[in-house]
N, C-alpha and C positions, 0 to 999 in steps of 0.2 A: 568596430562596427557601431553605426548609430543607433539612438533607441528606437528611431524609427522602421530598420530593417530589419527589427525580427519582427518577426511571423506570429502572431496570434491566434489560438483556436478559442473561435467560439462555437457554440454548443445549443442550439436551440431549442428551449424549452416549452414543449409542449403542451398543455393543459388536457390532461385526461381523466374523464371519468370511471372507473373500473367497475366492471358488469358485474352480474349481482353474483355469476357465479366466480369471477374472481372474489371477490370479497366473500363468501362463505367458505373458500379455499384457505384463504389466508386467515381468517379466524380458526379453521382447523386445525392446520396449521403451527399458529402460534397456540393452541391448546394443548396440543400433541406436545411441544418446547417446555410449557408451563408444568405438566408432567411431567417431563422428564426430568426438569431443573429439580421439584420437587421430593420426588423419588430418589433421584441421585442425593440431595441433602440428606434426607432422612438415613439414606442407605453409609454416606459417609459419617453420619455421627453414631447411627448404631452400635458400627463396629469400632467406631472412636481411631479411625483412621486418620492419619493428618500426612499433609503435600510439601517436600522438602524441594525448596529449590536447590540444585545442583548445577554448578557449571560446566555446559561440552565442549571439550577444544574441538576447536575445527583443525583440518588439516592444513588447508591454505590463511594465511591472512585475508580479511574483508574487502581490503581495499583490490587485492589480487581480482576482482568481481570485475568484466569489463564493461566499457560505458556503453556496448552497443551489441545485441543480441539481434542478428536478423533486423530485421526492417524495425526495432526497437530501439532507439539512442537514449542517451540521458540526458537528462533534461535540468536538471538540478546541480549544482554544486555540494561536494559532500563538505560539511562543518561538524566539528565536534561537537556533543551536549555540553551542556553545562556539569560541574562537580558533580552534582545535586544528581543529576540524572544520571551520571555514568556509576554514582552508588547507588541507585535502585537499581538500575540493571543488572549490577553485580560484574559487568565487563568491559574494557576499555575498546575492544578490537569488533568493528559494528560500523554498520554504514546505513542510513537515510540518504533513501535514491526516487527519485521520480524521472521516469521515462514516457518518454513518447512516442506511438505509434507511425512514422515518418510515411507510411501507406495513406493515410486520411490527412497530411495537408499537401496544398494545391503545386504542382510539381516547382514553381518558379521557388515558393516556400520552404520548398524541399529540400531546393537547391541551396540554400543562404542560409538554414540553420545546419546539414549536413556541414558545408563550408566554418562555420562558426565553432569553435573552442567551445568548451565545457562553460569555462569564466563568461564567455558573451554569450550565453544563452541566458 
């Protein structure tokens, strides 16, 4: 397929001003979080609790995940991290996925990236 028949979404971005009682909302909001992060800190050093990463096996392997859930496809090709990354994670077996919603583009769109391989998306 060529670069020019895939399907693009774009995304039009709006310019909105948020009314005054959204914004008194969302200062509440993030006040109510600011407590709670704080309260929680305080409460884990109290008790001098500390947070053990553990790793869960899954039942399935990652990759077992399929590329299309409902009117969902993927949209991404899965690649490995790099070292670096797969020792903080602490696990080799792991997928980075980006999917797309195939109900929101325009049906002809539909049709040519449905048609398209994982690799030519």
């Amino acid at each position: 397929m060529s670069q020019a028949s895939i399907p693009t979404i774009s995304l039009p971005i709006e310019r909105m001003r948020p009314s005054r009682r959204g914004t008194i909302a969302m200062i509440f909001v993030a006040s109510i979080l600011g407590v709670a992060a704080v309260t929680l800190h305080a409460t884990v050093n109290s008790l001098r609790v500390s947070f053990k990463k553990t790793p869960v096996e899954s039942r399935l392997p990652m990759t077992s995940v399929g590329s299309t859930f409902g009117p969902w496809a993927q949209f991404t090709i899965d690649r490995a991290l790099s070292a670096d990354f797969e020792h903080e994670l602490g696990a080799k077996d792991y997928v980075f996925r980006n999917y797309v919603d195939t109900r929101k583009l325009k049906p002809a769109d539909r049709k040519r990236f449905l048609a398209a391989s994982v690799e030519e998306r």
